[in-house]
C-alpha positions as CSV (number, residue, x, y, z in Angstrom):
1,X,53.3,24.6,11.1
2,X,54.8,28.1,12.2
3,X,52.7,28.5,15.3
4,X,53.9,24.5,16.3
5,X,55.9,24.4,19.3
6,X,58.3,21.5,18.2
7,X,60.0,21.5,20.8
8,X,57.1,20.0,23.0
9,X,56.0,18.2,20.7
10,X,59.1,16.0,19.8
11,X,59.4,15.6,23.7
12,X,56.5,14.3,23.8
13,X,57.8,11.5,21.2
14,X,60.5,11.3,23.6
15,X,58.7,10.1,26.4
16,X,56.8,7.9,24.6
17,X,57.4,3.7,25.1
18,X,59.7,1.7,22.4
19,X,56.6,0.5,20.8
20,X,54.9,3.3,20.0
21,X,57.4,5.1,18.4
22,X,57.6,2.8,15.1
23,X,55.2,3.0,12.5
24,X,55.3,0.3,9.5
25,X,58.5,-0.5,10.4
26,X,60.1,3.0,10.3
27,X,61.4,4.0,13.6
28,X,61.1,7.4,15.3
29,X,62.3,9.4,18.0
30,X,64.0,13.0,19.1
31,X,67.0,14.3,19.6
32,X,66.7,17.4,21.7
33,X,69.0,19.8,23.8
34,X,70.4,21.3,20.4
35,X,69.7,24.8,18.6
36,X,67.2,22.8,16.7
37,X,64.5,19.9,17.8
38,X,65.4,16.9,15.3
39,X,63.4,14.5,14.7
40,X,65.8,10.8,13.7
41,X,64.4,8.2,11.3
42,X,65.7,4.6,10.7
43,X,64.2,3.1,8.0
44,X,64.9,-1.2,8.3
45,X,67.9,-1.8,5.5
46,X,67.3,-5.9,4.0
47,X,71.2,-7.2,4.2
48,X,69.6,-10.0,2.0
49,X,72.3,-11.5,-0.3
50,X,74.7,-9.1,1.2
51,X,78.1,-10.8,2.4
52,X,81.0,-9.6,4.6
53,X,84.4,-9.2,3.6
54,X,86.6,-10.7,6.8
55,X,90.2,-9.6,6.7
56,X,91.2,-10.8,9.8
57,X,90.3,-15.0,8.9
58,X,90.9,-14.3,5.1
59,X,87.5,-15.4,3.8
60,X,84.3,-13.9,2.1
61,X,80.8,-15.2,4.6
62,X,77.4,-14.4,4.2
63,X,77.1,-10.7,6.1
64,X,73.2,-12.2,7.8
65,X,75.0,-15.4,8.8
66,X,77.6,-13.1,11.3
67,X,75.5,-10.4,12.7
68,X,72.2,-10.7,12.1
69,X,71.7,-15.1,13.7
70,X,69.0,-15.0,16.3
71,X,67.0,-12.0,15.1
72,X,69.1,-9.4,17.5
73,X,68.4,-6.5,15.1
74,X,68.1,-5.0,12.1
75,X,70.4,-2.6,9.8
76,X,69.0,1.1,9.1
77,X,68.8,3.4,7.0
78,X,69.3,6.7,9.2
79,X,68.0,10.2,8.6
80,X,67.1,13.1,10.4
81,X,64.4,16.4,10.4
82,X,65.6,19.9,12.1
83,X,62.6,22.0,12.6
84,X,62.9,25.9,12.1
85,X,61.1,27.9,15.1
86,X,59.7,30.1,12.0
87,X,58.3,29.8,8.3
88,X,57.3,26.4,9.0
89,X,60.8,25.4,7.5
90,X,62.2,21.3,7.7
91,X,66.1,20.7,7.3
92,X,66.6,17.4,6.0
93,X,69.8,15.0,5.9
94,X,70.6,11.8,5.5
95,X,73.2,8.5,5.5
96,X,72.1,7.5,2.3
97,X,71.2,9.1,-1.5
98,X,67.8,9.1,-0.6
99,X,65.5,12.0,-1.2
100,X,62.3,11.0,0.3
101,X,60.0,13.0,2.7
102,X,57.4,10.2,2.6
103,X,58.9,9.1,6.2
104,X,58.8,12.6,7.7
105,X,55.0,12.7,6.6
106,X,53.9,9.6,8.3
107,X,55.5,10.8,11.0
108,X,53.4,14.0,11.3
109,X,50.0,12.5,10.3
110,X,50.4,9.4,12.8
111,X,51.9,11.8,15.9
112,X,50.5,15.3,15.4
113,X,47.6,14.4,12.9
114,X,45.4,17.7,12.2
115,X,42.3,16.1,12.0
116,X,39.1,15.9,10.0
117,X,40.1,15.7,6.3
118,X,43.4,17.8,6.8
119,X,46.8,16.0,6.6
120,X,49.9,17.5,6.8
121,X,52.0,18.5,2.8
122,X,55.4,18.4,2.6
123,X,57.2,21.0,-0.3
124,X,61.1,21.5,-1.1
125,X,61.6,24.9,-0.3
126,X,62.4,26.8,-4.2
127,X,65.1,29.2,-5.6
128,X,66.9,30.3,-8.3
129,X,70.3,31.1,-8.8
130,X,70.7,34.7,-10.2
131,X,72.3,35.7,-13.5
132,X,73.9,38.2,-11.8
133,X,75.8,36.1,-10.0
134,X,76.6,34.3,-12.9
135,X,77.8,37.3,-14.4
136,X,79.3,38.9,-11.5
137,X,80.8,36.0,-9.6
138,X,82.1,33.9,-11.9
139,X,85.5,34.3,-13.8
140,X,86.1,31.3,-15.8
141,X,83.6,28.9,-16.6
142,X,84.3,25.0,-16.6
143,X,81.2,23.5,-17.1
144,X,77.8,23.5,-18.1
145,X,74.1,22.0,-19.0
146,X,71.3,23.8,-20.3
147,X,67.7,22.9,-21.4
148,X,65.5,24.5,-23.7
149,X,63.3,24.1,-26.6
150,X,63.5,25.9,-30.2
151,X,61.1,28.7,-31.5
152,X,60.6,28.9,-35.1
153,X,58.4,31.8,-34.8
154,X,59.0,35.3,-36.0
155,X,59.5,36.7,-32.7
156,X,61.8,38.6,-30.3
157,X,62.2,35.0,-28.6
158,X,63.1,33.3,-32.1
159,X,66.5,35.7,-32.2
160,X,67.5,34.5,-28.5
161,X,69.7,31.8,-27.5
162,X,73.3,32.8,-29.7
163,X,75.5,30.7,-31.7
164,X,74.0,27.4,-30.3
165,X,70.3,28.3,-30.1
166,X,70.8,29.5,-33.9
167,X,72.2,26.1,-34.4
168,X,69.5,24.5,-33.3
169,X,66.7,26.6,-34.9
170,X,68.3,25.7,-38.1
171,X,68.0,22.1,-37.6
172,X,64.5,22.5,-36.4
173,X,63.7,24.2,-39.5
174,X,65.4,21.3,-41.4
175,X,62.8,18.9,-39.9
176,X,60.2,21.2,-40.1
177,X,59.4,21.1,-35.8
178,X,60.6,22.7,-32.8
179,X,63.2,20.5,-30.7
180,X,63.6,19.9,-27.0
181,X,67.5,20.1,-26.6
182,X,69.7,19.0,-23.8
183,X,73.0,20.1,-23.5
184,X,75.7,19.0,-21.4
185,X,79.6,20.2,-22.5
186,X,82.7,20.7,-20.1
187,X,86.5,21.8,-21.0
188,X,88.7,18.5,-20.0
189,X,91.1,19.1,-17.2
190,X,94.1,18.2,-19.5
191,X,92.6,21.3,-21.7
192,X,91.3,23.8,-19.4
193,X,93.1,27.2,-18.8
194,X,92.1,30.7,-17.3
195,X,91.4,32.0,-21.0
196,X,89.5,29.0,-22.2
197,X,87.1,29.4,-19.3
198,X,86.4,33.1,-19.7
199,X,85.6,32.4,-23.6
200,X,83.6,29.9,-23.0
201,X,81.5,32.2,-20.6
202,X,81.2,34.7,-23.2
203,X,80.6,31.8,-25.8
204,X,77.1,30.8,-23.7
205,X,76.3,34.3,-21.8
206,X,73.5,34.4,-24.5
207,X,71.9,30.6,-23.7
208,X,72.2,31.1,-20.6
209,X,69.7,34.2,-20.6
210,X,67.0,32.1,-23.0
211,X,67.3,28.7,-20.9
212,X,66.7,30.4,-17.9
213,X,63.4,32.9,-19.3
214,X,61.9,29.1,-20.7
215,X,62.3,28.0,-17.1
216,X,64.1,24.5,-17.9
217,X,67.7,23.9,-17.2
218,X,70.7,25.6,-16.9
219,X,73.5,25.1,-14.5
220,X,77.0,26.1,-14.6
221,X,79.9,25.5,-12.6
222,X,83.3,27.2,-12.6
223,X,85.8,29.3,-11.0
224,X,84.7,32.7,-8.7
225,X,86.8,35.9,-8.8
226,X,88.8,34.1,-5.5
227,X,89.5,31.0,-7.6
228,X,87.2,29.2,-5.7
229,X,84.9,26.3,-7.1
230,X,81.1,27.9,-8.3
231,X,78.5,25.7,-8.8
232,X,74.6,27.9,-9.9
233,X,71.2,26.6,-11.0
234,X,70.1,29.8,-12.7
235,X,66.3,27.7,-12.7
236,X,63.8,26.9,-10.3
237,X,65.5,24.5,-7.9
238,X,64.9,22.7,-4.7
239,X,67.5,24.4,-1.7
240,X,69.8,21.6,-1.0
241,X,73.4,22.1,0.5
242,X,76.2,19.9,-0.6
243,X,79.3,19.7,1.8
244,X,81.8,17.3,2.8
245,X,82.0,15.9,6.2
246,X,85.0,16.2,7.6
247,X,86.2,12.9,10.0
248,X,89.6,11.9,11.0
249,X,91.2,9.2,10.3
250,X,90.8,7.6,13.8
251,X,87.4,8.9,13.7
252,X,84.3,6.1,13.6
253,X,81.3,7.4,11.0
254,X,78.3,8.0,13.4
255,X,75.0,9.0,13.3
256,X,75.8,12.0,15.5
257,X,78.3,13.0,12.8
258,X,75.5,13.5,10.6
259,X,73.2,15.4,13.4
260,X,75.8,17.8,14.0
261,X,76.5,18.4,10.5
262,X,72.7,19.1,9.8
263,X,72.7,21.5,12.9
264,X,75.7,23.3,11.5
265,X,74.2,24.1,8.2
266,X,70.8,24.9,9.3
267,X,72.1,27.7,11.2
268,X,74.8,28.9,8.7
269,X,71.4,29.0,6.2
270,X,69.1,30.1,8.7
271,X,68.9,33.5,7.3
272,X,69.2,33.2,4.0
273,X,66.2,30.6,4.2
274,X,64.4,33.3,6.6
275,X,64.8,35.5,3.7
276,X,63.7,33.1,0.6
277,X,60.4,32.4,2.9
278,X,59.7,35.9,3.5
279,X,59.6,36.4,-0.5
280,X,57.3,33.5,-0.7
């Protein structure tokens, strides 16, 4: 994909007819003349069973009966695809909690198939969260979950994991088996203060080193030296950005709202995504 001029290509989607730009009733087509060519995607949403609140006359009506009689269209689910002009990299957003790339792949296999047996693989883009940062960046700690599994053995490893993985070695030895554990623990807001949240950091400095060296879980949110919110995932993770969209009031939720929100943080992550693929 690095060498693919998408910005041609997506114009050529452009200029195709209605018809051809659906596939298995997942709608397709580009949005160009912004920093990045974006490709949108409208997956049909069933209304089935759904109904309609209607404040104006006071009553409750079956949502199909008022805006869907005599077949004038269908509701969507609506995403949309930037494409990088380098490392081959996708940004991805969407109207809806879904995750899937399966519609962004039909897409390339149907339009721009490689041919022969090759067709085109879709991967989240992976980091990881540094410990430095977590012991650098953040002040007070709030929150946590970790993942990890006991070692009985007589090994450097067995000695890891502090106060907690001690606890949990102990019980393991009970039983007479190592343990997958799953933590999740968090101060209440009634009960959290500046101190609480620096001992609490210290209290799972060590866990966080021996969740993070098995590779499982461990994410931590909390306060930075600025006092503002920090959220890490000190493991192997998918990139994802998570940011509200600010509309007014007066404003109506739109598509476009989305589009320009996705063009925004592509290029406020352009670099640092520029910089993960280069490590690759």
């Amino acid at each position: 994909m690095e060498d693919v001029d998408w910005e041609s290509r997506l114009a050529d989607l452009d200029s195709m007819k209605w018809q051809e730009k659906a596939i298995d009733g997942i709608r397709y087509d580009a949005i160009l003349g912004k920093e990045y060519p974006i490709l949108s995607v409208s997956e049909q949403f069933d209304p089935t069973f759904m109904q309609y609140i209607d404040r104006e006359n006071e009553r409750v009506t079956d949502y199909m009966d008022n805006y869907l009689a005599g077949e004038r269209g269908d509701l969507a689910k609506s995403s949309a695809f930037a494409f990088f002009p380098e490392y081959a990299l996708i940004g991805r957003i969407s109207g809806s909690a879904g995750k899937s790339s399966e519609p962004l792949k039909k897409a390339l296999d149907h339009y721009w198939s490689p041919g022969g047996e090759f067709e085109w693989d879709v991967q989240p883009v992976v980091t990881v969260d540094s410990i430095e940062r977590f012991e650098r960046e953040l002040k007070e700690l709030s929150s946590f979950t970790a993942g990890f599994t006991t070692r009985r053995y007589l090994d450097s490893t067995a000695q890891e994991g502090g106060k907690t993985g001690e606890f949990y070695r102990e019980m393991a030895d009970a039983i007479g088996t190592d343990l997958d554990v799953e933590i999740k623990a968090s101060i209440p807001k009634d009960g959290f203060f500046p101190s609480a949240g620096r001992k609490l950091k210290g209290t799972v400095s060590d866990l966080v080193a021996f969740a993070v060296k098995q590779n499982k879980q461990m994410q931590v949110s909390g306060t930075d030296l600025a006092g503002k919110l920090l959220e890490l995932n000190l493991v192997s993770h998918p990139v994802v950005e998570q940011e509200d969209i600010i509309i007014g009031e007066n404003e109506p939720r739109q598509f476009t709202n989305l589009i320009d929100h996705l063009v925004k943080v592509c290029t406020e992550k352009q670099t640092y995504l520029y910089e993960i693929s280069r490590g690759a």
